[in-house]
C-alpha positions in Angstrom: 32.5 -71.6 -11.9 29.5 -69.5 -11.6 28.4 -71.7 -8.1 32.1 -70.7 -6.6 31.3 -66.9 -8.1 27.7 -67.4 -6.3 29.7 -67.8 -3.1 32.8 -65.6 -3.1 30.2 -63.0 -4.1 27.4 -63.5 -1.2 30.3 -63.9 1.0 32.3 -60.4 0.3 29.2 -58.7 0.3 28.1 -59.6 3.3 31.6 -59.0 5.1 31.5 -55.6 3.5 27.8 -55.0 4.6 28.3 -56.5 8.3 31.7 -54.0 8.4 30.0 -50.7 7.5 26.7 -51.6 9.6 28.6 -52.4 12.5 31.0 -49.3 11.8 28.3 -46.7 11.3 26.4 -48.0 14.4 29.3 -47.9 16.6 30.1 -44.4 15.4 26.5 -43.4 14.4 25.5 -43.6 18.0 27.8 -40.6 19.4 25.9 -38.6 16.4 22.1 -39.5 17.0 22.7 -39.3 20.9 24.2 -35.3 20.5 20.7 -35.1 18.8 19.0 -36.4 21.5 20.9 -36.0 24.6 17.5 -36.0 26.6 16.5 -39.1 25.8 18.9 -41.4 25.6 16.1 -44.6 25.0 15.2 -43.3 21.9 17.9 -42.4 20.4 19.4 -45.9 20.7 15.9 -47.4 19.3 16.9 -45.1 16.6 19.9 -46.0 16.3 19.5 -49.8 16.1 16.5 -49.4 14.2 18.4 -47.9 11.2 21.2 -50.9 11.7 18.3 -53.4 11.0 17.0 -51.7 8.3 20.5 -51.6 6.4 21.4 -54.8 7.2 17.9 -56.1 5.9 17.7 -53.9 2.7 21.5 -54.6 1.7 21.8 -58.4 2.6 18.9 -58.8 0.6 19.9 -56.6 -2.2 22.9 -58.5 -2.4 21.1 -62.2 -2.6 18.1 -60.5 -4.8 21.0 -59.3 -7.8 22.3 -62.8 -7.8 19.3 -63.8 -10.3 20.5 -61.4 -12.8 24.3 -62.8 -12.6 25.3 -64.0 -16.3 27.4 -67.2 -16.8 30.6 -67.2 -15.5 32.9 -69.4 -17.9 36.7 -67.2 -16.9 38.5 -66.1 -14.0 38.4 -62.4 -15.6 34.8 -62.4 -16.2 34.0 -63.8 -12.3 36.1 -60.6 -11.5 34.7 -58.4 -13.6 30.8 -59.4 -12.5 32.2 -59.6 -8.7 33.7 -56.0 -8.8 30.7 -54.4 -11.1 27.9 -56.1 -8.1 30.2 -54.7 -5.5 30.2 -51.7 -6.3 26.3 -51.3 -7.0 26.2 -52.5 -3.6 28.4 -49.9 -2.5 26.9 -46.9 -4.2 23.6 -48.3 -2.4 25.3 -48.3 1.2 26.4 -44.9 0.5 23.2 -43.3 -0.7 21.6 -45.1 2.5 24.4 -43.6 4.9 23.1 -39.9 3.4 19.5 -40.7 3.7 19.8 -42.2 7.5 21.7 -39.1 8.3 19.3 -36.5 6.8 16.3 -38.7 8.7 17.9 -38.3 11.5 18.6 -34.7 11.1 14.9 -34.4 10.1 13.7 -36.6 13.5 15.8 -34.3 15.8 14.0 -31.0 13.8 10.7 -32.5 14.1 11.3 -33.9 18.1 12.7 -30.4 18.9 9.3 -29.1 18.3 
């Protein structure tokens, strides 16, 4: 059981990290380029930059909290340790999505200059 929660979990994860990276890049760009509406270049190297970054930091989150994943014997408890990593992971994608928009912010204050 706990090879088939290995799985499922790594998978869903991933989906869900893919999703939101792919989402907040798509709509992220619109953002970052009102900030830097001069130079277009840059703000897209900004843009994918940060998309890297999350999909490095999560993806690997994701496979590094599989080492700490107890022994799965029930269908309850594979749920239960499924939902509880999920939402870690999510609680990390949403602290990132504030810190990538305050850099940014910060960026455009500093490049203003």
């Amino acid at each position: 059981m706990s090879q088939f929660t290995y799985i499922f979990y790594i998978l869903i994860s991933s989906l869900i990290v893919i999703f939101v990276g792919d989402f907040c890049y798509r709509n992220g760009k619109i953002y970052i380029l009102s900030y830097f509406p001069n130079d277009i270049n840059f703000g897209n190297g900004i843009n994918k930059l940060l998309r890297i970054a999350y999909y490095l930091l999560n993806l690997g989150l994701a496979i590094w909290s599989l080492h700490s994943m107890s022994e799965i014997e029930t269908t309850k408890e594979m749920i239960l340790e499924i939902s509880a990593r999920l939402s870690y992971i999510l609680l990390i994608i949403a602290s990132l999505h504030f810190i990538n928009i305050y850099s940014v912010y910060l960026i455009h204050k500093h490049y203003k200059k």
